[in-house]
Backbone as ProteinMPNN parsed JSONL, in Angstrom:
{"seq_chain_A": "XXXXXXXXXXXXXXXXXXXXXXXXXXXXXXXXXXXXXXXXXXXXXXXXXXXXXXXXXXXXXXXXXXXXXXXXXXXXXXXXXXXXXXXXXXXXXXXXXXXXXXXXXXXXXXXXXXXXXXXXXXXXXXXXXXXXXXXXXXXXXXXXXXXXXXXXXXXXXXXXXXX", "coords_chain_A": {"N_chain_A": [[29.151, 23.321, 18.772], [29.65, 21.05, 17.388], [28.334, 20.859, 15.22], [29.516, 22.753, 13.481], [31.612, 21.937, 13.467], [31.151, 19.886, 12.002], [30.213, 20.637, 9.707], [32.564, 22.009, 8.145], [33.661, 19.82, 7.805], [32.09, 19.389, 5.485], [32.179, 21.521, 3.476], [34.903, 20.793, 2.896], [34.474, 18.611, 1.338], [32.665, 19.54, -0.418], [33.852, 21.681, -1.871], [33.111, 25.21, -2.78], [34.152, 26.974, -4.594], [34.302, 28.507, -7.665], [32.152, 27.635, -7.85], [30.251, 29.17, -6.873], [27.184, 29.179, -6.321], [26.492, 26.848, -5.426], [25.766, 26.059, -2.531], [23.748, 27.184, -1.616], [20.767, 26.63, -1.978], [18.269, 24.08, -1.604], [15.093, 22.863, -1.865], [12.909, 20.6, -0.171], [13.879, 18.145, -1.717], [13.012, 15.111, -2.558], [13.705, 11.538, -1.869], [13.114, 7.844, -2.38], [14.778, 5.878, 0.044], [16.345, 2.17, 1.056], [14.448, 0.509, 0.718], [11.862, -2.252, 1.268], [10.982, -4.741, 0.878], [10.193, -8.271, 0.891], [8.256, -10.127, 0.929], [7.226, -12.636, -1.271], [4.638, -13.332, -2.375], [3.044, -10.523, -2.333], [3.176, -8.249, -4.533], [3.013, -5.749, -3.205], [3.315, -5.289, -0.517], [5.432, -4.03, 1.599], [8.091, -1.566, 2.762], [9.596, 1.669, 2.87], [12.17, 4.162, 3.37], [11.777, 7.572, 3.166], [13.758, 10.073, 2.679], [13.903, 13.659, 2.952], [15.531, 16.725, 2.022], [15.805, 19.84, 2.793], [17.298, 23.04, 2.365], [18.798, 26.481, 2.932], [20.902, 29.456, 2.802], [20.741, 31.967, 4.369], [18.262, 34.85, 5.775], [18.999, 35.99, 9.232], [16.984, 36.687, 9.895], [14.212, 35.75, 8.364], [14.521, 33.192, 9.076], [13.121, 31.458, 10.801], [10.329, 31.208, 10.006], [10.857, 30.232, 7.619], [12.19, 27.795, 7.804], [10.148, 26.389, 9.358], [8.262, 26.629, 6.278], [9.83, 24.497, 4.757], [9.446, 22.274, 6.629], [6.481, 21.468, 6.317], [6.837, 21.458, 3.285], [8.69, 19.303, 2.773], [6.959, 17.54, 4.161], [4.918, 17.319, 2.403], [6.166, 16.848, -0.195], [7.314, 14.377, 0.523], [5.241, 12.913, 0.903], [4.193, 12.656, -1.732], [6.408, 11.71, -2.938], [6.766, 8.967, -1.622], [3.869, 7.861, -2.439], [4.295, 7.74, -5.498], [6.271, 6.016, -5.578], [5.412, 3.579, -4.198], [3.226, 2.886, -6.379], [5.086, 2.306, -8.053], [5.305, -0.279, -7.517], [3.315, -1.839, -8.528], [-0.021, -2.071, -9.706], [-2.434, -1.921, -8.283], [-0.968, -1.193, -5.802], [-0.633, 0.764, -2.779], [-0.427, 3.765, -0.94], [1.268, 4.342, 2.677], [1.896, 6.99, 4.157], [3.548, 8.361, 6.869], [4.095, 11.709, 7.868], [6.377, 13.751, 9.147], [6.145, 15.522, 12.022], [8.201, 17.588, 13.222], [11.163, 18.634, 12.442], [13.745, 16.235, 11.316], [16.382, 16.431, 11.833], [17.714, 19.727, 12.462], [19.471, 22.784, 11.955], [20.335, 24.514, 14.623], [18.64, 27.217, 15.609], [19.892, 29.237, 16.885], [22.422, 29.03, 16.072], [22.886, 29.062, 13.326], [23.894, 31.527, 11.825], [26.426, 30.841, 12.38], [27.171, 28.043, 11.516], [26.268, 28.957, 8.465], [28.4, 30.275, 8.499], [30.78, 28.346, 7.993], [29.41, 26.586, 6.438], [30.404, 27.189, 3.629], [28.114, 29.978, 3.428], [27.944, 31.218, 0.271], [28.817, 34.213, -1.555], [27.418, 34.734, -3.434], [24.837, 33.625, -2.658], [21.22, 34.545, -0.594], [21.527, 34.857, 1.772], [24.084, 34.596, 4.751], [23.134, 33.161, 6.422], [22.713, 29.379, 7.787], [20.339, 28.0, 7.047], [18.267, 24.956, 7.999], [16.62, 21.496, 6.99], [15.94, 18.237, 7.559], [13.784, 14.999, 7.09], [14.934, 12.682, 8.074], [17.407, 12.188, 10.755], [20.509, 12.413, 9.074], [22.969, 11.751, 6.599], [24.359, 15.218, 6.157], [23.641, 16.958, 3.308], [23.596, 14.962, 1.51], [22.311, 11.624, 0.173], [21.94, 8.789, 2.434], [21.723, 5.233, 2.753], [23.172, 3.762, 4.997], [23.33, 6.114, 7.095], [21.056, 5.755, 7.746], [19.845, 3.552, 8.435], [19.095, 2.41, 10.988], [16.333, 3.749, 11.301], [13.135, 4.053, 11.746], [11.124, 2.752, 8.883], [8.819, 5.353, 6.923], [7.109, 5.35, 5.177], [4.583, 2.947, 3.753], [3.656, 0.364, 1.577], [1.223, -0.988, 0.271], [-1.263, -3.49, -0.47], [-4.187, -2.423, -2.548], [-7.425, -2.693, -0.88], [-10.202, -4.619, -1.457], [-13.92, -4.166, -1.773]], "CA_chain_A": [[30.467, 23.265, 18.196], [29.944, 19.48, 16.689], [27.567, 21.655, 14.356], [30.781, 23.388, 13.197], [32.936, 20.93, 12.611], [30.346, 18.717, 10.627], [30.199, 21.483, 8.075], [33.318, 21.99, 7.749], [34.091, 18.426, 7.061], [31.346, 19.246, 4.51], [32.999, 22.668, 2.926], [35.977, 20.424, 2.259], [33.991, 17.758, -0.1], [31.705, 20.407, -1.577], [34.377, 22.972, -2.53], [32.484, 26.185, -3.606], [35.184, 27.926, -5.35], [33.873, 28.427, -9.181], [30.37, 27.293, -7.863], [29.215, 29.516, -5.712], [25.468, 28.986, -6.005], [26.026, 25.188, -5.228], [25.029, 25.432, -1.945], [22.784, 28.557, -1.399], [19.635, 26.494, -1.579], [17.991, 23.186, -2.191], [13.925, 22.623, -1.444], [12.747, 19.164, -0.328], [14.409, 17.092, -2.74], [12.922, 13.759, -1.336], [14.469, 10.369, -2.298], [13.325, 6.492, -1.498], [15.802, 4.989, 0.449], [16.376, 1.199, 1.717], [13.686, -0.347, 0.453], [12.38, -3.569, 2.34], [9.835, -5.686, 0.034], [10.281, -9.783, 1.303], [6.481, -11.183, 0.747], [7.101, -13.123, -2.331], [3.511, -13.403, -2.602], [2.751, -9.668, -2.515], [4.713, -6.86, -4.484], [3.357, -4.367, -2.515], [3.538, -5.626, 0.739], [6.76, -3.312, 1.806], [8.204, -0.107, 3.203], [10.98, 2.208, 2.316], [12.361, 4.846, 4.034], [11.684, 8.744, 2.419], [14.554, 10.884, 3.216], [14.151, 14.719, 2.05], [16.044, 17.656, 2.451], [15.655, 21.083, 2.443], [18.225, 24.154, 3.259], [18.842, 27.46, 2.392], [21.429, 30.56, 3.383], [19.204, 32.913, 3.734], [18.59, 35.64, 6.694], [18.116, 35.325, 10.095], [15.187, 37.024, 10.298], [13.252, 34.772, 8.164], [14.898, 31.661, 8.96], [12.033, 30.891, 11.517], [9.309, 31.126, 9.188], [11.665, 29.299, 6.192], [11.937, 26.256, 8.834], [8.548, 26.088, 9.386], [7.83, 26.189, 5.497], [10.356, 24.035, 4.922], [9.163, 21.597, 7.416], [5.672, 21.736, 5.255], [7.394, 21.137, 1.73], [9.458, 18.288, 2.995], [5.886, 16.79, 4.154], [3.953, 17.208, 1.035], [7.593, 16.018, -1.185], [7.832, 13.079, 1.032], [4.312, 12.006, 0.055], [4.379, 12.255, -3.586], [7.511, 10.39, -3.618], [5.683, 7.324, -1.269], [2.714, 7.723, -3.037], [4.725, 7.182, -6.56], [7.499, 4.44, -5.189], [4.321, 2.152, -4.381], [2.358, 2.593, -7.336], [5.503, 1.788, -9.099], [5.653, -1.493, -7.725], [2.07, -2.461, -9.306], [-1.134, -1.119, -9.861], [-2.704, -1.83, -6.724], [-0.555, -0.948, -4.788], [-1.358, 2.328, -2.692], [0.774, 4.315, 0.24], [0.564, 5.231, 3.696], [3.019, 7.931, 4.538], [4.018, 9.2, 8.277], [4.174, 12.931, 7.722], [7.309, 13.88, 10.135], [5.747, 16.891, 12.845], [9.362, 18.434, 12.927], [12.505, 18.425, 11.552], [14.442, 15.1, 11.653], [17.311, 17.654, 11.955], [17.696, 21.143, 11.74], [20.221, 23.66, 12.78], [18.942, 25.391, 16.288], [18.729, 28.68, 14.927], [21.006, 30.462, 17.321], [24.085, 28.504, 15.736], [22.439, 29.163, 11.982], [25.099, 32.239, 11.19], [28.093, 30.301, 12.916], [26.816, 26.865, 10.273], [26.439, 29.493, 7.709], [29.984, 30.411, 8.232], [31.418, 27.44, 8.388], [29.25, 25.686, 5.323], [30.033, 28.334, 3.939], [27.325, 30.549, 2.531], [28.682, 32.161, -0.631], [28.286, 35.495, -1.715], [25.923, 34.708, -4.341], [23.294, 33.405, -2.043], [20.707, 35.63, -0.283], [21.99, 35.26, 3.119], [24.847, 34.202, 5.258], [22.997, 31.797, 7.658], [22.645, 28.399, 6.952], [18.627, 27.381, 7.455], [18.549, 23.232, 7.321], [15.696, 20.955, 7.349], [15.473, 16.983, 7.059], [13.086, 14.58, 7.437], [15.851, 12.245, 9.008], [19.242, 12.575, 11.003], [21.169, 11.159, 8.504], [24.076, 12.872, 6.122], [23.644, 16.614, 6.188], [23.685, 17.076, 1.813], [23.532, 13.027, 0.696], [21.062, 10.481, 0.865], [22.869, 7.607, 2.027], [21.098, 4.575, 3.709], [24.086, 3.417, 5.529], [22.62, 6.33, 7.759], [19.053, 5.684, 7.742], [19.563, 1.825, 8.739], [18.133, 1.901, 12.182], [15.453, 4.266, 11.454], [12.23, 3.465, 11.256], [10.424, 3.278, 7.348], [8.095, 6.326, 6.923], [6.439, 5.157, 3.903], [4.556, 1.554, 3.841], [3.133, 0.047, 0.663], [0.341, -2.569, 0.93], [-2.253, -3.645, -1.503], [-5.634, -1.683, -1.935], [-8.414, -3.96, -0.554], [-11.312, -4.308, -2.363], [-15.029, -3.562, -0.932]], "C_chain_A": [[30.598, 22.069, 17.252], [29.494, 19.97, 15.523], [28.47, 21.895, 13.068], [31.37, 22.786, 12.345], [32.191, 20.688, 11.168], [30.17, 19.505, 9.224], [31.353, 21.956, 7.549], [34.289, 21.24, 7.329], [33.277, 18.719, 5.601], [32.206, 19.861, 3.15], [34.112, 21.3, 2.635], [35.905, 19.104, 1.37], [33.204, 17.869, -0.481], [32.164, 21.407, -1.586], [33.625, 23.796, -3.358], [33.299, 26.98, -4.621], [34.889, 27.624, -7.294], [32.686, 27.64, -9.23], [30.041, 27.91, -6.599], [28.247, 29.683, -5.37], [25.378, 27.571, -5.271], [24.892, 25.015, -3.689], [24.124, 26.566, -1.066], [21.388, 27.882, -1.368], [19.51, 25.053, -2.214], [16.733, 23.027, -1.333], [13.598, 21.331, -1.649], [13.074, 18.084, -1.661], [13.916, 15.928, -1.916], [13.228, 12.339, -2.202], [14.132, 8.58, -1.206], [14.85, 6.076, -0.95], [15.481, 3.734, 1.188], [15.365, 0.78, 1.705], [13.401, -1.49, 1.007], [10.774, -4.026, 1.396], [10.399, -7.303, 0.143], [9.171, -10.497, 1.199], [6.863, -11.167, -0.544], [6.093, -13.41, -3.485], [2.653, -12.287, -3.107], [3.771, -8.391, -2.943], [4.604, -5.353, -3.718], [3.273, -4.231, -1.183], [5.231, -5.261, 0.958], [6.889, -2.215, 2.582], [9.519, 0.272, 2.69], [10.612, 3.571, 3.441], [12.673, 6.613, 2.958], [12.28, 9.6, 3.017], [14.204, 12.131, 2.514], [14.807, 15.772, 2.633], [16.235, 19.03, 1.693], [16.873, 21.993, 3.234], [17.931, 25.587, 2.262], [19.864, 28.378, 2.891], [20.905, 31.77, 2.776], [19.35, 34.037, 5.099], [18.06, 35.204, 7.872], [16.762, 35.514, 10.629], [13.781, 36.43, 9.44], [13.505, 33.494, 8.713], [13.884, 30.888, 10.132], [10.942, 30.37, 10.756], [9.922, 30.279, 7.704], [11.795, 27.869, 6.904], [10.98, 25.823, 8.528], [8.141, 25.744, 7.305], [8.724, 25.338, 4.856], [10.214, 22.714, 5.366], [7.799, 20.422, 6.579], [5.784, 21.084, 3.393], [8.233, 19.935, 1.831], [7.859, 16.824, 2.974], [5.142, 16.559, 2.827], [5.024, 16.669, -0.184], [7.162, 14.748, -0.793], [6.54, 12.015, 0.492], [3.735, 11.468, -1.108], [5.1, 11.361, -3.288], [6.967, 9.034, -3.268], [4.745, 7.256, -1.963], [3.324, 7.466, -4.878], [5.778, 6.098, -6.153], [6.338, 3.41, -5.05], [3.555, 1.481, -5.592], [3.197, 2.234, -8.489], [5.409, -0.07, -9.153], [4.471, -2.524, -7.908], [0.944, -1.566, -8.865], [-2.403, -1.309, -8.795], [-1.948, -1.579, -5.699], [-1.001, 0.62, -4.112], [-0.337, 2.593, -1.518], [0.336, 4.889, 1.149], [2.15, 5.783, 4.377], [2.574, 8.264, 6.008], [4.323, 10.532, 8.124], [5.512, 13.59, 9.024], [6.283, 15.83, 10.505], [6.84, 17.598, 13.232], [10.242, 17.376, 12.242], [13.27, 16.921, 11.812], [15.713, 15.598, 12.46], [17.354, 18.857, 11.444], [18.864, 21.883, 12.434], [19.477, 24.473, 13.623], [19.196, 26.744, 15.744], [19.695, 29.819, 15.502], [22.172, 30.143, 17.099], [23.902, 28.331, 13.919], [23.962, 30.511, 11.155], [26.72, 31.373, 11.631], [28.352, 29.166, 11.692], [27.047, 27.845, 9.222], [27.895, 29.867, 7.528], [31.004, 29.794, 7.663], [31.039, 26.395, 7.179], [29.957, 25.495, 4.204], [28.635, 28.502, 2.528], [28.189, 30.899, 1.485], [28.174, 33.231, -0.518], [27.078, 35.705, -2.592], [24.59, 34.217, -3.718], [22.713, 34.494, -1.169], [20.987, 36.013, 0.936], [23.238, 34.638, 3.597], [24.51, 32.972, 6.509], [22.104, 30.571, 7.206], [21.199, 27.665, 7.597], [18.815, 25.841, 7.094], [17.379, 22.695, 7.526], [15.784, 19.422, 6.987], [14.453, 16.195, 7.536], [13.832, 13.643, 8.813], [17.024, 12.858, 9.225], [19.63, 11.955, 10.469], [22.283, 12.423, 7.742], [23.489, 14.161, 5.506], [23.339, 17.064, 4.347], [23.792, 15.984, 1.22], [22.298, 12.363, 1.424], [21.675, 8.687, 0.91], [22.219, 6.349, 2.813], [22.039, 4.098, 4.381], [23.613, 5.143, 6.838], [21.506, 6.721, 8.767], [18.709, 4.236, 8.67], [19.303, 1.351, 9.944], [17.098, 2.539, 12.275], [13.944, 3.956, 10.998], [11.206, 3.876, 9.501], [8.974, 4.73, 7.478], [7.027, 6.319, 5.959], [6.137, 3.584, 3.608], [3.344, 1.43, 2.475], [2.556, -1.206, 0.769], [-0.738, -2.199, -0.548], [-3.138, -3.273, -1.485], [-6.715, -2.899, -1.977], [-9.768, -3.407, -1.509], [-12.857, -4.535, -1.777], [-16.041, -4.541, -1.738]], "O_chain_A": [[31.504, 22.028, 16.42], [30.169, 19.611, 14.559], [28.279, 21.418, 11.95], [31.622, 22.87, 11.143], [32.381, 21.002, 9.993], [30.04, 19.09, 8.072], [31.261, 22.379, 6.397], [35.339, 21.532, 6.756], [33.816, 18.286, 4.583], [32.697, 19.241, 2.207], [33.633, 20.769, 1.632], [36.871, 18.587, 0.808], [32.573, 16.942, -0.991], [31.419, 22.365, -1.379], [33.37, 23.43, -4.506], [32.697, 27.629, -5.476], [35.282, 26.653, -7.941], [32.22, 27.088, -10.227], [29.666, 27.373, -5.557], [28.015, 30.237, -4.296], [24.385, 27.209, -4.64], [23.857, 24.362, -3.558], [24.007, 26.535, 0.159], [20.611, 28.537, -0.674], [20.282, 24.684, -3.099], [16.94, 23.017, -0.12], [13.763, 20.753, -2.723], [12.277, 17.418, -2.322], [14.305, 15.744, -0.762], [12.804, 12.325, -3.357], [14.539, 8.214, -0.103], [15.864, 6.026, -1.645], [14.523, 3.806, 1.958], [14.99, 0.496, 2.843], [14.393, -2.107, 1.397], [9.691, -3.45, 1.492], [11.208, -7.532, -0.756], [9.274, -11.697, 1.454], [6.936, -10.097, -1.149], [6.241, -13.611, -4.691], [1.773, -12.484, -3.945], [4.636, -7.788, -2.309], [5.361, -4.39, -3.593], [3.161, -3.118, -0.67], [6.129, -6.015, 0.582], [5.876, -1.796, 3.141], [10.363, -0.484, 2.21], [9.587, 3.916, 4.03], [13.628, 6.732, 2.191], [11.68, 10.133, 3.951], [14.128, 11.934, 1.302], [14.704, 15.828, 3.858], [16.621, 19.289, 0.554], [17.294, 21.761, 4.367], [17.194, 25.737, 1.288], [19.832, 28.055, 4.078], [20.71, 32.31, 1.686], [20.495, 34.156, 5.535], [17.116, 34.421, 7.977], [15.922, 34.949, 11.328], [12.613, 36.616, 9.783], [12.562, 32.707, 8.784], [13.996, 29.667, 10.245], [10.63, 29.182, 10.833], [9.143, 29.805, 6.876], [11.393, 26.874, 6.302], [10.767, 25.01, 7.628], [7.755, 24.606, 7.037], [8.226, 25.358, 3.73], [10.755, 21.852, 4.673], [7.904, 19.223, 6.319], [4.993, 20.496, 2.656], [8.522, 19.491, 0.72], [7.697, 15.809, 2.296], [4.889, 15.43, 2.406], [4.514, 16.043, -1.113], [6.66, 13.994, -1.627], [6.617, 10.909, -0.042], [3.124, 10.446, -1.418], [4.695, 10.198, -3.294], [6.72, 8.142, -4.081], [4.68, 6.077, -2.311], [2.468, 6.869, -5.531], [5.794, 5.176, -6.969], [6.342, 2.426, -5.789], [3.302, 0.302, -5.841], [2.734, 1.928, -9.587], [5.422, -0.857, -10.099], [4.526, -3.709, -7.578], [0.917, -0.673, -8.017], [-3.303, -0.469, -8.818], [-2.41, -1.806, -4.58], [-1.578, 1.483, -4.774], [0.484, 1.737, -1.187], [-0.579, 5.709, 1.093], [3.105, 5.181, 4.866], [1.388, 8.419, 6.299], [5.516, 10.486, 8.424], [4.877, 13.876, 10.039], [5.963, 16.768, 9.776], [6.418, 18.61, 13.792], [10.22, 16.227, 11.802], [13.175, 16.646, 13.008], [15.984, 15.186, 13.587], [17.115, 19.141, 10.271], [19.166, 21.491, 13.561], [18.367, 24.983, 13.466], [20.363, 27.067, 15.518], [20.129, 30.84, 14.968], [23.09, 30.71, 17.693], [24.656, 27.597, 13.281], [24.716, 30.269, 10.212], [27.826, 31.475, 11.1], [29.365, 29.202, 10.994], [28.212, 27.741, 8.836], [28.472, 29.742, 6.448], [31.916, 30.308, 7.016], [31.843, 25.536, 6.817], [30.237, 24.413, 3.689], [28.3, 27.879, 1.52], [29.374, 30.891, 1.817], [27.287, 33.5, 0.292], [26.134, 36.494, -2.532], [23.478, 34.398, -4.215], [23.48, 35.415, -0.888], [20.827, 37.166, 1.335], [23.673, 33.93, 2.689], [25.238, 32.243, 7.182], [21.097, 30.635, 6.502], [21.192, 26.879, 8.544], [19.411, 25.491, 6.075], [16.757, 23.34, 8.369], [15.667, 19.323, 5.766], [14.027, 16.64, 8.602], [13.556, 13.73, 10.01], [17.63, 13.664, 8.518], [19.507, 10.768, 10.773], [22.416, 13.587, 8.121], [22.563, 14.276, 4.703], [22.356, 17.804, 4.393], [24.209, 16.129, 0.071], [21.675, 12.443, 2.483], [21.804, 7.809, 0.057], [22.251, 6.7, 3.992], [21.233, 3.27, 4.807], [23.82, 4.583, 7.914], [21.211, 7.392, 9.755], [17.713, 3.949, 9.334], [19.242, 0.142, 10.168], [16.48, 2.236, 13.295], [13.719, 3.62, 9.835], [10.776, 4.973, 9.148], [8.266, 4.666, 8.483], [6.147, 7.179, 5.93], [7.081, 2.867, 3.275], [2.38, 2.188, 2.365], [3.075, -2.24, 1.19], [-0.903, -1.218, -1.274], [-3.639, -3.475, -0.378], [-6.825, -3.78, -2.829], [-10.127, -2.337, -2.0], [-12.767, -5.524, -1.05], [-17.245, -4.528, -1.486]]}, "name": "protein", "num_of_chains": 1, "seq": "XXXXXXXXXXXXXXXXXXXXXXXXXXXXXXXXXXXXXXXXXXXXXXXXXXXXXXXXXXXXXXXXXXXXXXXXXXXXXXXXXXXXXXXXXXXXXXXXXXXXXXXXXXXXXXXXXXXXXXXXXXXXXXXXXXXXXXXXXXXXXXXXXXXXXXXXXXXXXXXXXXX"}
């Protein structure tokens, strides 16, 4: 039921009305957040935290197998993005990503048409139930580090050693 609500706090500051594709789908979008670089000495001595998120309203009879790839596309997003956030912050720098083995959050699938209801699906998307995937629990459609800020970084940037 908390499920519920939370999307229908959503629905009422992502009004679909004259966008009804808005929220029919979005595939790992992944985004640094909260950056933590303090060695003065080293710029790539750091970590940041790689939030991504995937959804879809879609049917329920894929939405098992859309999880799962989902799950997959969040992993392989999340490591590009660490693997380019380090190498921005010099040319040795290199990245070691945590690959998340499920969802940070997901909707439990037997409350996926009730979420879908309640997001809501539109009519223009392919289904009525609302498939979710993040890396973290944090805000269900934003990437906000306010809350990410006790979770641990997923993405650590260190200098490549030399042989």
């Amino acid at each position: 039921m908390r499920l519920i609500a939370a999307f229908l706090l959503i629905a009422t500051f992502f009004p679909l009305s004259g966008q009804a594709g808005i929220l029919c789908a979005r595939n790992a979008k992944a985004v640094p957040v909260d950056p933590v670089f303090e060695n003065k000495n080293d710029r790539c001595d750091g970590s940041v935290k790689v939030q991504a998120i995937s959804y879809k309203c879609g049917s329920e009879a894929e939405a098992a197998f859309v999880m799962r790839s989902f799950l997959n596309d969040l992993q392989e997003e999340g490591e590009k993005i660490c693997a380019q956030f380090c190498r921005k912050r010099g040319k040795n720098c290199i990245s070691e990503f945590s690959k998340p083995t499920k969802c940070g959050f997901s909707v439990p699938l037997d409350q996926i048409s009730e979420v879908g209801e309640a997001a809501p699906c539109g009519d223009r998307c392919e289904g009525k139930n609302f498939i979710y995937c993040s890396i973290y629990h944090g805000s269900y459609l934003r990437y906000e580090a306010k809350f990410l800020k006790d979770k641990k970084p997923n993405c650590v940037c260190r200098k490549r050693t030399t042989r």
